[in-house]
C-alpha positions as a printed NumPy array, in Angstrom:
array([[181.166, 117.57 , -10.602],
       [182.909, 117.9  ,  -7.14 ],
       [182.921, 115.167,  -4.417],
       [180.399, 116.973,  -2.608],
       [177.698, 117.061,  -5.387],
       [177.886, 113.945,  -7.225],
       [175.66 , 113.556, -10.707],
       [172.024, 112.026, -10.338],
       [173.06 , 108.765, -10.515],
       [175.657, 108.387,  -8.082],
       [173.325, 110.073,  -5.643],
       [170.078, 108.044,  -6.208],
       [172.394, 104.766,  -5.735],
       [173.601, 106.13 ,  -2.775],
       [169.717, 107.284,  -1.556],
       [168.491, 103.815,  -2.236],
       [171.414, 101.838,  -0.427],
       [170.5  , 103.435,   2.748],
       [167.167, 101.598,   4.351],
       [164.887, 104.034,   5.931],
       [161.341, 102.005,   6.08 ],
       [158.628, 103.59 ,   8.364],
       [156.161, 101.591,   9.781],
       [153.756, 101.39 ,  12.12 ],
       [155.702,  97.222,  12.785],
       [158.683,  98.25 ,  15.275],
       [160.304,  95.282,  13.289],
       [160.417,  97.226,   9.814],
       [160.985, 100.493,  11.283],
       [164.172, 102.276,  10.723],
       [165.505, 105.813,  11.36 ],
       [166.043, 107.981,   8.443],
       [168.823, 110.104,   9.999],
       [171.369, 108.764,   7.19 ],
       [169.172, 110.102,   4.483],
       [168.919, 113.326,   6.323],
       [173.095, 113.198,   6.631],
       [173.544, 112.459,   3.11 ],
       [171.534, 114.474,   1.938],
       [172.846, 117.874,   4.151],
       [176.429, 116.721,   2.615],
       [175.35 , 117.478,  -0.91 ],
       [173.777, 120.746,   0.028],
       [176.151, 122.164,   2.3  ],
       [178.821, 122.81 ,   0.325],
       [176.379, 123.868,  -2.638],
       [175.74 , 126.698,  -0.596],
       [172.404, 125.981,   1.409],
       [171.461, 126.48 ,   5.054],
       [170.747, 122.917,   6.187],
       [168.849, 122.51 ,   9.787],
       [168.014, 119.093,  10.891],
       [164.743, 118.696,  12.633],
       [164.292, 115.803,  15.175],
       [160.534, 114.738,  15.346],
       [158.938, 114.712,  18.547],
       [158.648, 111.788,  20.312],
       [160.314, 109.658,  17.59 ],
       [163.842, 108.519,  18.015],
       [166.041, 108.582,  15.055],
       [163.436, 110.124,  12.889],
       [164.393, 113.914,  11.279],
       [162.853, 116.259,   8.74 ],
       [165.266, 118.451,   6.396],
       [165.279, 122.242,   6.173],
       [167.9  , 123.547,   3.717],
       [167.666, 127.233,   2.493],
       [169.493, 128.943,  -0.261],
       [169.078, 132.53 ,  -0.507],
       [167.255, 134.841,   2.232],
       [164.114, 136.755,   2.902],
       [160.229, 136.429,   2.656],
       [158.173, 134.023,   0.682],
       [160.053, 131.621,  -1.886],
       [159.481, 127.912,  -3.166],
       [160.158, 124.748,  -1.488],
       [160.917, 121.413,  -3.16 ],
       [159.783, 118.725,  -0.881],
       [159.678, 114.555,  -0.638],
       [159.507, 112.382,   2.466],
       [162.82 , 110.376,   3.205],
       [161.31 , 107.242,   3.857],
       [160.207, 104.056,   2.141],
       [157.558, 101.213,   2.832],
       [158.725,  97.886,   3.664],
       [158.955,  95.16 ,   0.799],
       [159.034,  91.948,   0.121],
       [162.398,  90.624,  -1.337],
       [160.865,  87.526,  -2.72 ],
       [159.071,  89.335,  -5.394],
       [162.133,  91.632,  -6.221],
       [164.288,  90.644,  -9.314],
       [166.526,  92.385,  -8.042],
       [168.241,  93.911,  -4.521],
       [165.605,  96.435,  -3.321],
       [168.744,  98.354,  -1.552],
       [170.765,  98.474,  -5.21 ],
       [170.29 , 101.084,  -8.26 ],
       [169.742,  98.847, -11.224],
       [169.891,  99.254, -14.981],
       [167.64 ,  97.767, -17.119],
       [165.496,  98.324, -19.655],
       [165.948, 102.123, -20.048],
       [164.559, 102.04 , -15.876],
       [166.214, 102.814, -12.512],
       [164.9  ,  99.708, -10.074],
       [165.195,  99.998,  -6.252],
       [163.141, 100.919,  -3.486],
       [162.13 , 104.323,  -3.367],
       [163.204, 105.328,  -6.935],
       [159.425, 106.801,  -7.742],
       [158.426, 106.976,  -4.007],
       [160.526, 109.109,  -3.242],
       [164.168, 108.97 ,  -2.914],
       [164.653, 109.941,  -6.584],
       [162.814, 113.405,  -6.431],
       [165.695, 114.467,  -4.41 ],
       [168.426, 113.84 ,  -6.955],
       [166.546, 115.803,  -9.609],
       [165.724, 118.642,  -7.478],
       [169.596, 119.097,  -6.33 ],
       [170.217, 119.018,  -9.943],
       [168.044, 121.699, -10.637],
       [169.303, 123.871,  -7.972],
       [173.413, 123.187,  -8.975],
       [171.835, 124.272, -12.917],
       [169.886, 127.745, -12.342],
       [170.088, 128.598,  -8.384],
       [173.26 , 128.226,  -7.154],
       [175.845, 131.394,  -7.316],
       [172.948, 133.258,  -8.855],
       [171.628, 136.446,  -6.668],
       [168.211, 135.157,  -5.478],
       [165.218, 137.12 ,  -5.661],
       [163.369, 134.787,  -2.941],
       [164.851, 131.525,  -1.103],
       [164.728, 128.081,  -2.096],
       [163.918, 125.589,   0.111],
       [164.568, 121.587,  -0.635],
       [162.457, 120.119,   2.298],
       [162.887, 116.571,   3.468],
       [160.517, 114.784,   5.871],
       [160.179, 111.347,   8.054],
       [157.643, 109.314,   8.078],
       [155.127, 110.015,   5.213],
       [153.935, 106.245,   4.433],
       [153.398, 105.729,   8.008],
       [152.365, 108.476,  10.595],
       [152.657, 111.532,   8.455],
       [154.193, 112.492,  11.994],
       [157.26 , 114.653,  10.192],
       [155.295, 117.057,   8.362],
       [152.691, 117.254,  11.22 ],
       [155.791, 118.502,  13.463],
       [156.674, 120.991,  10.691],
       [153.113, 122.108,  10.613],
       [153.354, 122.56 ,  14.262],
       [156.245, 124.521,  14.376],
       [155.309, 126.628,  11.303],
       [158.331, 126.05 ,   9.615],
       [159.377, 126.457,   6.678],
       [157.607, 129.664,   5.902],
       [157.545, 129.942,   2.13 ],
       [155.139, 131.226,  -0.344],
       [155.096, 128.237,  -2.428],
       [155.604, 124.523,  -2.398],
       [155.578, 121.613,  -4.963],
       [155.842, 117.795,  -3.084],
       [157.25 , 115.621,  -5.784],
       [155.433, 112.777,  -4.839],
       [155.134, 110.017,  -8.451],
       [152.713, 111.88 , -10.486],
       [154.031, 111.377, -14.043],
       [154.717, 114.954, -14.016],
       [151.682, 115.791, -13.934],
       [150.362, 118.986, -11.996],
       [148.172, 117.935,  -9.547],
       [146.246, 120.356,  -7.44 ],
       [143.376, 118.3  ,  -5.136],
       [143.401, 114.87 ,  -3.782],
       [141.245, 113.456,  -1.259],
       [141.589, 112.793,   2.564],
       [141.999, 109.814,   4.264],
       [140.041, 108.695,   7.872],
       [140.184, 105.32 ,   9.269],
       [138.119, 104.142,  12.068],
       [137.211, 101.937,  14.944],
       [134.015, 101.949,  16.053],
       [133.475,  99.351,  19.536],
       [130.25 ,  98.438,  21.293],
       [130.568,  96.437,  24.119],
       [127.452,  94.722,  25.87 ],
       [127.092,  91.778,  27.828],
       [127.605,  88.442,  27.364],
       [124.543,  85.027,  28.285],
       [123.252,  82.624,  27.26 ],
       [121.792,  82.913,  24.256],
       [118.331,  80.887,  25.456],
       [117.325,  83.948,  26.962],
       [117.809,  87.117,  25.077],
       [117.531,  89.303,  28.544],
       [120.552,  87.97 ,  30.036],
       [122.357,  89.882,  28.184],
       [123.166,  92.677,  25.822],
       [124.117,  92.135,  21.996],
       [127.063,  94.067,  20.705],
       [126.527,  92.356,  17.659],
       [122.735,  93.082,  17.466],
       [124.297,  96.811,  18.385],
       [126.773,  96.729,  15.556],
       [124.155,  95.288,  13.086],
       [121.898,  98.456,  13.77 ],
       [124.997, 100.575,  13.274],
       [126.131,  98.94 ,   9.513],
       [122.446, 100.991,   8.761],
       [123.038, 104.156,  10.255],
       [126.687, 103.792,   8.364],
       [125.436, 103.366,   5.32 ],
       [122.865, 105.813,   5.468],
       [125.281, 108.169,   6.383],
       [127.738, 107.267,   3.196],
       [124.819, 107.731,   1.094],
       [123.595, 111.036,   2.636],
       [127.241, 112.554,   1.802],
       [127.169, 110.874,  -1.31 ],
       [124.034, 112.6  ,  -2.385],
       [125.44 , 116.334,  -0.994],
       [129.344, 116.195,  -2.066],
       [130.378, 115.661,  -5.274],
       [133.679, 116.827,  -7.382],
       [134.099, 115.654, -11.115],
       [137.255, 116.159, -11.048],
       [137.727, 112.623,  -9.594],
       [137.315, 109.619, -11.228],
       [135.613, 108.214,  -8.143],
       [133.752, 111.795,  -7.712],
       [131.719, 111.112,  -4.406],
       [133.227, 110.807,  -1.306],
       [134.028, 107.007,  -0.221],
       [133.328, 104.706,   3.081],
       [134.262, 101.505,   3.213],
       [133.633,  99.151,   5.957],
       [136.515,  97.067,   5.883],
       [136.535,  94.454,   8.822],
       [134.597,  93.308,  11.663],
       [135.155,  90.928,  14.406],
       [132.763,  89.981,  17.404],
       [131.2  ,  87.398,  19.658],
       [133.094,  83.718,  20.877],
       [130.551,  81.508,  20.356],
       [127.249,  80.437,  18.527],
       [125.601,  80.093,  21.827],
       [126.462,  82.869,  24.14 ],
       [125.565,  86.56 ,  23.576],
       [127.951,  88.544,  21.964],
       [129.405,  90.495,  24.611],
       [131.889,  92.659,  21.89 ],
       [131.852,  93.719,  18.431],
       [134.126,  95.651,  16.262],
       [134.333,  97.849,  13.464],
       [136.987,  99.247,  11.218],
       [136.012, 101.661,   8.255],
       [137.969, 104.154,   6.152],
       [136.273, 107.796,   4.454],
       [137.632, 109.042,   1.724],
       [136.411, 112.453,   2.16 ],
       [136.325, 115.519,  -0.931],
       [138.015, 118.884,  -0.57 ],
       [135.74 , 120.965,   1.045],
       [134.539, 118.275,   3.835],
       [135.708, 118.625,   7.31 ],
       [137.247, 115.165,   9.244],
       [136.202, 116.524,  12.719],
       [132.533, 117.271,  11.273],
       [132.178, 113.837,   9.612],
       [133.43 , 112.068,  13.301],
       [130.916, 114.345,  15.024],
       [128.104, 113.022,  12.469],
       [129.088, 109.457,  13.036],
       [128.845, 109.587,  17.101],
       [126.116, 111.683,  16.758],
       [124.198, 108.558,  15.116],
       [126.085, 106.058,  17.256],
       [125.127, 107.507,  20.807],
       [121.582, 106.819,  20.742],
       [121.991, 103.897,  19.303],
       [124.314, 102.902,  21.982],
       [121.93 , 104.038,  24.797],
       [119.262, 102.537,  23.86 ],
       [120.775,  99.323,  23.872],
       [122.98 ,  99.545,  26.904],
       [126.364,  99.097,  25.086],
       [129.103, 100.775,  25.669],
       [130.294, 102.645,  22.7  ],
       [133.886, 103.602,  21.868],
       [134.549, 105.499,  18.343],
       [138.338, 106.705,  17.729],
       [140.647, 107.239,  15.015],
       [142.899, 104.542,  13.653],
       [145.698, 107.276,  13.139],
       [145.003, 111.347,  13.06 ],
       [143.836, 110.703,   8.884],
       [144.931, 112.602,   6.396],
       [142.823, 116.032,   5.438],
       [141.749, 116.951,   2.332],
       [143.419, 118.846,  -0.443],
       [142.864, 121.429,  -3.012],
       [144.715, 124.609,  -4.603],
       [142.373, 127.006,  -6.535],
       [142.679, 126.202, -10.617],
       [143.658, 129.549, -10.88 ],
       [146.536, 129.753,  -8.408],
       [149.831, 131.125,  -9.803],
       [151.878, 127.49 ,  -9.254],
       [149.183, 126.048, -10.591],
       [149.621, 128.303, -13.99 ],
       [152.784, 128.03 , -13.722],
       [153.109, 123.844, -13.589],
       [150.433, 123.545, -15.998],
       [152.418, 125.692, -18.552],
       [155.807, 124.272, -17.895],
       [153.933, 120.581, -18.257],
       [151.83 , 121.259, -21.21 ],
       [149.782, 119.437, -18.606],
       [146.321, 120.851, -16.762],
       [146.001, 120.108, -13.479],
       [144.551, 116.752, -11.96 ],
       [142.801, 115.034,  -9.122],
       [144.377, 112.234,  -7.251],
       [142.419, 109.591,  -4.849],
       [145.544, 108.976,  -2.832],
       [147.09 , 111.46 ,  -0.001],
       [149.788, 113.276,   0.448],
       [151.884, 115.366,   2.922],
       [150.207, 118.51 ,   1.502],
       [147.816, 119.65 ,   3.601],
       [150.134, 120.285,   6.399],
       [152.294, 122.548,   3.621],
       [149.083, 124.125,   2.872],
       [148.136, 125.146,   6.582],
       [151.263, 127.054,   6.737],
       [150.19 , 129.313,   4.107],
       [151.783, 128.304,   1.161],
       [150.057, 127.58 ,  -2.438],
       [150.911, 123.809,  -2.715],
       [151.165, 121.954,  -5.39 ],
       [151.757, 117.776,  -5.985],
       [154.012, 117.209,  -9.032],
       [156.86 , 114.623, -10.102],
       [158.584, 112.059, -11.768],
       [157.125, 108.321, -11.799],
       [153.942, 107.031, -11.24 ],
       [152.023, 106.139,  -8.442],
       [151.246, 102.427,  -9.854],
       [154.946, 101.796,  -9.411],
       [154.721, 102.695,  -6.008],
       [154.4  , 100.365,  -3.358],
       [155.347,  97.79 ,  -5.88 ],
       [158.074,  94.734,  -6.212],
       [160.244,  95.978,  -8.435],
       [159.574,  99.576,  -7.988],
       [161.936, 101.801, -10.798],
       [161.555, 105.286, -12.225],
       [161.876, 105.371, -15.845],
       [164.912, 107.522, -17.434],
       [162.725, 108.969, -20.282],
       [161.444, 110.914, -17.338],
       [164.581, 112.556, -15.707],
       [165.859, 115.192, -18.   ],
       [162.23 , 116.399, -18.085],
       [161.848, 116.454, -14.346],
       [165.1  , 118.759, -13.733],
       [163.934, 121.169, -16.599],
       [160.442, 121.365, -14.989],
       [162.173, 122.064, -11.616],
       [164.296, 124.737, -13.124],
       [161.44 , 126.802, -14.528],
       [159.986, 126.661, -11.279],
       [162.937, 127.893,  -9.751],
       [163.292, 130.243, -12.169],
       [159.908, 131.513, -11.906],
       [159.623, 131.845,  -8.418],
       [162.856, 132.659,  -7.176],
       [165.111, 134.631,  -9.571]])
């Protein structure tokens, strides 16, 4: 190995000793720009075209573009760069340090998602690199996927990269997976007027409001519940779950505001803007006739969502180099915005997702000679 591409190892340690939390807390928040850096130094010199991306409006946050090879269409191997925050209390060990033990990898961001990017470097150094490519390969590298999704919304935005095909290595066990579902979360407000409560007319009840709009919620879940369904979930119906609520000051006085926060879990297939438009189109009456003042808005822009046709080529081709068919997930990914830009996407890679997220996060060794010979069919397949 040269001092430019160092072996997996020595490059996950180095991936994991660099903090680059998103977050939507300003105090956990960190820039991923030496991710970005280190990671352009190992592919430079291997012989890719690296860009770096800044994301609009966010300071010190960057997506990745680095291309090997030229022309039309193509594969891209993408992760997101950053990390949620932790708690070191629960850690046996420094989140920030690679460690060894029992035939595991532990630090933050091994599974989610850091480690991806070792393996697929590896994988392009074996079968890609000072081989005459057919069609490009693309290792993609984005900012802020456990928090805003922002980085690949830019990319969307910007149309860019243009490829013909796409696998995210988010944890799946290396298992193909070709749908998951969205994500929506929601505020819904009603404000009113506040009195005494000895006389009702005084006032106007936000609570009273909200009450009437728990039924037209739950009517609404079960309406979608009854129309949309996908067995290739194990929750196969789409979700809403009405998660907190907060209102009024006082047993006494008339509760002058009340609020609600829900998620959807929505199925491929359903559209986000169509499901908001149902949900005001209940609310508004409601609203009126009670003279409250009714705000409904988006948490953050949700997540859309997802689903490659079974019979896609990547699809095939995953499933065959897996021995694996392909799955349904209930958690989301950066997908969607691949997906808008054309390309057949596909969710696929090392770990699992119940390591994610977790103290003591790791990614299993048994798992990473696998992972690079998966990757180099692909590349193989798709761009020699």
């Amino acid at each position: 190995m040269t001092a430019h591409s160092p072996d997996i190892r020595t490059m996950l340690e180095r991936l994991i000793a660099q903090p680059s939390i998103s977050s939507a807390s300003p105090d956990w928040d960190h820039s991923n720009e030496p991710v970005i850096d280190t990671l352009a130094e190992w592919l430079e010199p291997l012989g890719f075209r690296v860009e770096r991306l800044p994301v609009p409006g966010m300071p010190g946050k960057y997506n990745l573009i680095a291309t090997l090879g030229e022309g039309p269409g193509g594969l891209v191997l993408s992760g997101h760069t950053d990390t949620v925050p932790f708690d070191d209390k629960r850690w046996q060990s420094d989140p920030f340090r690679l460690d060894e033990r029992d035939d595991r990898w532990y630090g933050l961001g091994t599974c989610d998602m850091k480690g991806f990017f070792p393996l697929a470097i590896e994988a392009a150094r074996s079968v890609a690199v000072g081989q005459p490519l057919k069609q490009p390969l693309i290792i993609l590298a984005t900012a802020d996927e456990e928090s805003s999704m922002n980085g690949a919304r830019a990319l969307a935005e910007a149309g860019r990269p243009e490829a013909r095909y796409a696998v995210i290595g988010e944890p799946t066990g290396l298992k193909p997976v070709r749908m998951h579902k969205g994500i929506m979360m929601e505020r819904l407000v009603f404000d009113g007027l506040s009195g005494h409560s000895s006389d009702p007319s005084l006032g106007h009840n936000a609570l009273e409001g909200m009450h009437a709009a728990l039924g037209e919620l739950l009517s609404l879940r079960q309406q979608w519940q009854q129309q949309y369904r996908n067995p290739a979930f194990r929750v196969d119906v789409p979700t809403m779950n009405l998660g907190c609520i907060h209102g009024g000051d006082n047993p006494n006085r008339i509760c002058g505001h009340c609020e609600l926060q829900f998620d959807l879990r929505p199925l491929p297939g359903m559209s986000m803007p169509e499901l908001r438009q149902s949900i005001l189109d209940r609310m508004q009456p409601l609203a009126e006739q009670r003279e409250l003042k009714l705000r409904f808005e988006p948490l953050f822009d949700g997540v859309p969502p997802f689903e490659t046709p079974e019979e896609a080529a990547l699809v095939r081709a995953c499933e065959s180099l897996t021995g694996h068919p392909a799955e349904a997930v209930a958690f989301a990914t950066e997908a969607p915005w691949l997906q808008s830009m054309g390309m057949e996407t596909l969710v696929m890679g090392p770990g699992h997702i119940d390591q994610a997220h977790q103290p003591d996060e790791y990614l299993a060794l048994s798992q990473i000679k696998p992972a690079v010979r998966i990757l180099e069919g692909l590349i193989q397949r798709f761009c020699l």
